[in-house]
C-alpha atoms as one frame of an Amber mdcrd trajectory, in Angstrom:
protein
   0.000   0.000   0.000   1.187   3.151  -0.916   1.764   6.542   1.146  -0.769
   8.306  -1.252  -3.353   5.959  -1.222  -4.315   6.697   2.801  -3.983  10.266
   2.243  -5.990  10.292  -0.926  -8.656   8.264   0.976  -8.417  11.042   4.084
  -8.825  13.342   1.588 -11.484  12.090  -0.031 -13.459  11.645   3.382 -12.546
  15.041   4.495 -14.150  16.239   1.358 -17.183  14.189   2.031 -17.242  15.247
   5.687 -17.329  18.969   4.821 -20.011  18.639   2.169 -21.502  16.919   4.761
 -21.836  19.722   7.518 -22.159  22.682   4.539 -25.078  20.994   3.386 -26.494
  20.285   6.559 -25.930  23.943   7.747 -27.124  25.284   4.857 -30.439  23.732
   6.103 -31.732  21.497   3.199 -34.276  19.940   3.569 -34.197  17.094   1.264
 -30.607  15.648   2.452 -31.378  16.500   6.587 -34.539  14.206   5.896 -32.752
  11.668   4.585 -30.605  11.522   7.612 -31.344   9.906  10.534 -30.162  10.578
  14.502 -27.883   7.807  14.195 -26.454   9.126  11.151 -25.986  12.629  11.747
 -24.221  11.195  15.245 -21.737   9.298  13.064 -21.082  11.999  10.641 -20.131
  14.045  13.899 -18.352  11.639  15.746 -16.626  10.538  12.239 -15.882  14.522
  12.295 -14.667  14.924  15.634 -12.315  11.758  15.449 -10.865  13.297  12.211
 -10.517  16.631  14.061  -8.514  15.051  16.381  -6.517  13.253  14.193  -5.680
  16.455  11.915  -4.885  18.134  15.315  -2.778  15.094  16.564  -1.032  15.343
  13.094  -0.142  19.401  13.622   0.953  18.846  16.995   3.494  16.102  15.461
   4.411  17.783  12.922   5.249  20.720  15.152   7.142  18.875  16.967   9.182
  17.794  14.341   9.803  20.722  13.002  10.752  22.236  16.697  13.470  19.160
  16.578  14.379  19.691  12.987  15.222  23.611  13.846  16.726  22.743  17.195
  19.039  19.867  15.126  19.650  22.995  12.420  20.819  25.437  14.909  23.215
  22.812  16.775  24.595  22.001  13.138  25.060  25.600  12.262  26.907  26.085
  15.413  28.991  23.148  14.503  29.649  24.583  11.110  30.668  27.431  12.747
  32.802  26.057  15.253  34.412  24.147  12.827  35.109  27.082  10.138  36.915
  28.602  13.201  38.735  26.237  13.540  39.900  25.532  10.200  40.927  28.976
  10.022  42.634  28.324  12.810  44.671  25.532  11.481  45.013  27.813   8.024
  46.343  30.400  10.195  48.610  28.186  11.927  50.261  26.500   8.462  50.432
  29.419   6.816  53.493  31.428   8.603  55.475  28.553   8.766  54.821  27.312
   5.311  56.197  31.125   4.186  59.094  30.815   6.477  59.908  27.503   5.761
  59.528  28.164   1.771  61.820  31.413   2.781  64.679  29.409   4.079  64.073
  26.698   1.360  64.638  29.297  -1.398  67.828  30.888   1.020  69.302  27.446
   0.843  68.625  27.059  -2.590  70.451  30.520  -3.281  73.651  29.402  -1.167
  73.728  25.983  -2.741  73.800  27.848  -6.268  76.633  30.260  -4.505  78.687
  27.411  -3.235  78.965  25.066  -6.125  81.095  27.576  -8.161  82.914  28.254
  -5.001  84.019  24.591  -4.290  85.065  24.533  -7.799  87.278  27.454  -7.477
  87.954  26.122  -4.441  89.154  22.585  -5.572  91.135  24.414  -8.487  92.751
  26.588  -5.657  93.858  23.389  -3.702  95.132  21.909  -6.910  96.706  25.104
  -7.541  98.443  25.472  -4.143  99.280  21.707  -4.113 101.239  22.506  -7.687
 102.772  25.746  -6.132 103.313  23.793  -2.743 105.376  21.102  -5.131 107.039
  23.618  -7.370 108.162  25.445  -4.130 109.138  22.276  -2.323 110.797  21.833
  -5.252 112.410  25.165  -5.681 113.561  24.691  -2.097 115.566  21.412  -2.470
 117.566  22.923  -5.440 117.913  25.382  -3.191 119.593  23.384  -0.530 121.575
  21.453  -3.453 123.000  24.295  -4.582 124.082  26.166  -1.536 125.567  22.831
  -0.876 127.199  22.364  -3.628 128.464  25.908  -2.913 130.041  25.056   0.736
 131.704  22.310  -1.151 132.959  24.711  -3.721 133.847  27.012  -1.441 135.217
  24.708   0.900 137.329  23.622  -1.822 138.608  26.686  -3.103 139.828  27.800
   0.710 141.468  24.519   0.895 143.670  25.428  -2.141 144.344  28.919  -1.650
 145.362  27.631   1.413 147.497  25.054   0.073 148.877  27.770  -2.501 149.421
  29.945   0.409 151.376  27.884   2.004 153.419  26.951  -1.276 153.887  30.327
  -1.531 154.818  30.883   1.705 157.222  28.005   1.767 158.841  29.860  -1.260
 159.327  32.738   0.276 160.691  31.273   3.415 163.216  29.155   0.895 164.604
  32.506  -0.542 165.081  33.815   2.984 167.267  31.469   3.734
């Protein structure tokens, strides 16, 4: 059985129920004769009970609309409370993300900076290690030489010595 079926049917009686009392308070004859006690106390009681159910039906359906608009102002509070705090959490995520992209893009920039500057810097080291070598180098030749210079030297005063004394040895022969 359908939903529209009973209503259609309460419909239909209500219809029937109001022709009912129009015509009988309209005072025709022909229909109020027609009628008897029993009847007429039907058609009022019939009346009455569907009264009472249309009123029993208003009364529910206030109250379900009371509930619905209570429900609908604790859900809009909700909302509310929960917009606030998203916004909250927006709020929150939204200086650090800036800072943190900030320092990202910092890092980036020095990163760019510093590869060129370890390659300079690895040519430097290579550079100094070759200047380092060639120095060390240098140095040692250095050493060879002024040794080879004490030797010389070392050599040469030994025979101007020994020429010296030659000579003085001929001088001290023609002395005597």
């Amino acid at each position: 059985m359908s939903i529209e079926q009973p209503q259609s049917q309460t419909h239909h009686q209500s219809q029937n129920l109001n022709q009912l009392l129009v015509q009988q308070n309209s005072g025709s004859l022909s229909f109020n004769s027609n009628l008897s006690k029993e009847d007429e106390e039907m058609s009022r009681s019939a009346l009455s009970t569907f009264r009472a159910k249309e009123e029993e039906i208003e009364k529910k359906k206030l109250e379900v609309k009371e509930k619905v608009q209570a429900q609908l102002g604790r859900v809009e509070e909700e909302s509310k409370r929960l917009a606030f705090i998203r916004e909250e959490l927006e709020a929150l995520a939204d200086p650090m993300r800036k800072e943190v992209s900030v320092v990202r893009k910092k890092i980036d920039a020095v990163n760019k900076e510093l590869k060129p500057l370890g390659h300079t810097c690895q040519k430097k080291e290579r550079e100094y290690k070759e200047a380092l070598e060639a120095f060390n180098e240098k140095n040692k030749e250095k050493v060879q030489l002024i040794t080879k210079l004490m030797e010389l030297v070392s050599e040469s005063e030994k025979l101007r010595m020994k020429k010296l004394e030659e000579l003085s040895k001929n001088i001290d022969s023609i002395q005597h």
